[in-house]
C-alpha positions, -999 to 999 in steps of 0.1 A, spaced: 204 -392 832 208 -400 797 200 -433 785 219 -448 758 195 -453 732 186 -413 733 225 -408 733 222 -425 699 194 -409 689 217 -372 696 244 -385 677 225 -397 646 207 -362 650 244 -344 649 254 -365 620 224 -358 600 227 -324 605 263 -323 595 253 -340 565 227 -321 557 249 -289 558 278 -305 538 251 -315 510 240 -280 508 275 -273 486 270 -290 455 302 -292 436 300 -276 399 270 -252 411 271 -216 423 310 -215 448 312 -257 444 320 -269 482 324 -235 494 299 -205 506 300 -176 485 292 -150 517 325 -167 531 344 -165 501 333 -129 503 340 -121 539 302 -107 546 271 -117 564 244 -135 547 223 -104 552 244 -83 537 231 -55 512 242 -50 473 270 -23 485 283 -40 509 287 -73 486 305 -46 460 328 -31 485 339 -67 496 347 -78 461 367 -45 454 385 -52 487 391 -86 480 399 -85 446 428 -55 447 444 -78 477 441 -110 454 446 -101 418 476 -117 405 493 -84 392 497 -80 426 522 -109 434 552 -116 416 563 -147 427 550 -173 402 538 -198 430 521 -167 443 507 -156 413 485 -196 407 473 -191 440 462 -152 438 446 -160 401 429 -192 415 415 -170 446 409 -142 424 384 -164 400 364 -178 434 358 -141 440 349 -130 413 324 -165 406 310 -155 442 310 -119 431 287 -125 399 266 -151 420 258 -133 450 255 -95 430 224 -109 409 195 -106 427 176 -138 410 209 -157 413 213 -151 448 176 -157 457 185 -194 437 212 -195 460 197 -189 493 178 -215 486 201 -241 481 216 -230 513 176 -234 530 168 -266 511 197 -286 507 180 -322 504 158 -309 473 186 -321 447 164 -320 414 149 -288 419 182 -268 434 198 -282 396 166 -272 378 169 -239 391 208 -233 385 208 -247 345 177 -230 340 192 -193 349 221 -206 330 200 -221 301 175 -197 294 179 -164 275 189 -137 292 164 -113 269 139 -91 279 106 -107 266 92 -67 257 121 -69 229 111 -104 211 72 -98 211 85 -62 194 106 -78 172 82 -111 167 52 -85 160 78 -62 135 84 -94 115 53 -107 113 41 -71 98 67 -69 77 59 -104 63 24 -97 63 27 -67 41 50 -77 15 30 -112 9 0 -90 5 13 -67 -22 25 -98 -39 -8 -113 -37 -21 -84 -51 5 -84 -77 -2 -117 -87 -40 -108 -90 -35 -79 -114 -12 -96 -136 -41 -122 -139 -68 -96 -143 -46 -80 -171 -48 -112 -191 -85 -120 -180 -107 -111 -214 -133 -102 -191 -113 -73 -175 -93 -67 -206 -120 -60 -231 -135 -37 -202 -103 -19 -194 -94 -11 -235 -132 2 -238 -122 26 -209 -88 35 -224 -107 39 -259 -137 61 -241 -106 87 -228 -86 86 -256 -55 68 -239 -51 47 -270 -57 64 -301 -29 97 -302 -23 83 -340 5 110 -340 22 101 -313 21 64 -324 38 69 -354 73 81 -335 71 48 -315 79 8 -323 53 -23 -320 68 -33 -288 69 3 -273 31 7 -283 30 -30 -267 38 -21 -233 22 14 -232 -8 -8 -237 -4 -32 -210 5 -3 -190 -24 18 -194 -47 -17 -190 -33 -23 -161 -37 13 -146 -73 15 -153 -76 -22 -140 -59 -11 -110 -78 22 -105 -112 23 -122 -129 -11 -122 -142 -26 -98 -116 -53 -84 -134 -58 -48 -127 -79 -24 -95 -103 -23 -82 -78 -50 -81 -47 -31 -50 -28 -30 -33 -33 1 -27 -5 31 0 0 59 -31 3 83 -38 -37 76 -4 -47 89 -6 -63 128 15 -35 142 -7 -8 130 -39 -31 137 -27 -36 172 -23 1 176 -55 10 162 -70 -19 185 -85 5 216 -101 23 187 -118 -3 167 -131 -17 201 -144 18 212 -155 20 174 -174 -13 178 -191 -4 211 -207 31 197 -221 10 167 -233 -21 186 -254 9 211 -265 28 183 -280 -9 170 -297 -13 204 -314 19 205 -325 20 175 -333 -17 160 -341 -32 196 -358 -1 217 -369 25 189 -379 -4 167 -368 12 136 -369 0 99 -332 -10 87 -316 8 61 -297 -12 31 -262 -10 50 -281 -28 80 -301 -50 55 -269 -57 36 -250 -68 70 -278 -88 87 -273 -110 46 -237 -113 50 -245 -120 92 -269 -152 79 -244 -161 49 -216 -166 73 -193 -151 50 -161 -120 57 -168 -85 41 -139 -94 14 -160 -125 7 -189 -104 3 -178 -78 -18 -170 -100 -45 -203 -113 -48 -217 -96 -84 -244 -64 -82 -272 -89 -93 -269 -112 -70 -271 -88 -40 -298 -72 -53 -316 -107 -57 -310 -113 -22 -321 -81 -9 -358 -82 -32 -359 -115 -13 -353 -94 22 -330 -128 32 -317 -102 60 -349 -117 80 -338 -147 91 -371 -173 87 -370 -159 51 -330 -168 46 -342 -203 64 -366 -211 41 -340 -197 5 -310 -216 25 -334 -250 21 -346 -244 -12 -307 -237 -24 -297 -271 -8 -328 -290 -20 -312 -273 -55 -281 -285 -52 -293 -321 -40 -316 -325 -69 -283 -310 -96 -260 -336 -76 -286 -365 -80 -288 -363 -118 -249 -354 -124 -234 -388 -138 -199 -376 -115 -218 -373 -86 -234 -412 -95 -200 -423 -98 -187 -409 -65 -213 -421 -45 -212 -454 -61 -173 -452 -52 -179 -446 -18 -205 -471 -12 -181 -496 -22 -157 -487 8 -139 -453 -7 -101 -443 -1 -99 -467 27 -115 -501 13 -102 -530 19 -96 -558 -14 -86 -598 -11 -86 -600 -46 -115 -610 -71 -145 -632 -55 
């Protein structure tokens, strides 16, 4: 026999489970109070065709065109759209996995909403297509701010006596400026900008403008870089074994590319940084063979005791530190003592 309290204990079962399975339809999400497999006529196990040939069944008996009655017609159109909603729902193969879930876990509220507004919420673009486009855009970008760097550089070189005076010697040493004949036929201004034309060309293309000047190429550009990527890494590996066998196991002398790399290596400086230090300095660092590194150690300390001693008798310098002694930027001041 049953006892009453485990009688209770059924009931309260029943009911939970009954409430449990109403709260699995969540009105405003997915088919609202209703299951989209029922709305559809089919099993929950159902596969992709036989969802389609449902709808198509369902839909050609329930489209409004097909009643003519106006009464008829609300009805069919309001029928119609919880077919086609259960349709789109149960077709998609992410949305129905959302779904299913819903239907297994209908006491975890928060996360059966995250789930639905974020497949509603989120893009619905393939993330192949924005890194292309992000990466085409950045290239794009990349390359045009680089030619107007380079631009701008030019135009500053083309004022720059330094360069100038260089660049008309050049011009003068070919013959680019003094066709006396030719000059005649031609106006001050006209002469003017075949001048600034031909300093600029020779700027451009026969001094040396290293480093943050260089011209710049379609190969810099991330796309191509990216490209070229497996490359530069295979590249890198054949040098870096070609360094090992012969530096490290064959114990040969380096050569001046090698000595010149293991300087810029202990300068902590880029090759663009490097190639705009002047001929005489490199060739000052190389008599002083700072690509061994206790020899750099011992320059680097000298340089900085240098700079310590130039600092300690510049009358700035006095003032700054005197500056910051007294609190700096961030002092603090209750008026005169």
């Amino acid at each position: 026999m049953i006892s009453t309290v485990q009688k209770h204990l059924i009931c309260l079962f029943i009911w939970a489970s009954l409430m449990f399975s109403a709260h699995a339809f969540i009105e405003g999400l997915y088919c609202g109070t209703e299951n989209c497999y029922e709305v559809l006529n089919v099993a929950r196990d159902a596969t992709k065709g036989e969802i389609t040939k449902a709808y198509r069944k369902l839909a050609k008996k329930w489209h409004p065109d097909m009643h003519r009655k106006q009464d008829d017609k609300d009805s069919a159109s309001e029928m119609f759209l919880k077919i086609a909603n259960a349709y789109e729902i149960l077709r998609d193969e992410e949305q129905r996995n959302d779904y299913d879930y819903m239907l297994d876990n209908p006491d975890e509220y928060y996360s059966i909403y995250y789930r639905y507004y974020k497949r509603r919420v989120t893009p619905k673009v393939d993330v192949r297509l924005v890194i292309a486009v992000s990466i085409t855009v950045i290239s794009i970008v990349q390359y045009f701010s680089h030619w107007n760097n380079y631009t701008t550089a030019i135009n500053y070189l083309c004022k720059d006596q330094k360069y100038r005076i260089r660049a008309m010697d050049i011009a003068r040493s070919e013959g680019l400026l003094n066709n006396k004949k030719k000059n005649k036929t031609k106006t001050k201004e006209e002469l003017k900008e075949e001048e600034e034309a031909t300093v600029r060309k020779i700027i451009e293309e026969k001094m040396d403008i290293r480093g943050g000047y260089q011209k710049p190429k379609v190969t810099d550009v991330l796309w191509i870089q990216l490209v070229l990527l497996p490359y530069h890494i295979a590249m890198y590996i054949v040098w870096w074994v070609r360094w090992v066998w012969k530096f490290n196991v064959q114990h040969e002398e380096y050569g001046k590319e090698e000595q010149l790399y293991l300087i810029r290596k202990n300068l902590g400086i880029s090759q663009s940084q490097f190639d705009m230090i002047e001929e005489h300095e490199i060739d000052d660092y190389l008599h002083k063979k700072l690509w061994i590194k206790d020899l750099f150690k011992d320059w680097k300390a000298k340089k900085e005791e240098e700079t310590k001693s130039k600092l300690a008798e510049s009358a700035r310098y006095k003032m700054y530190r005197r500056y910051v002694k007294k609190g700096g930027a961030g002092q603090m001041s209750f008026g005169p003592e």
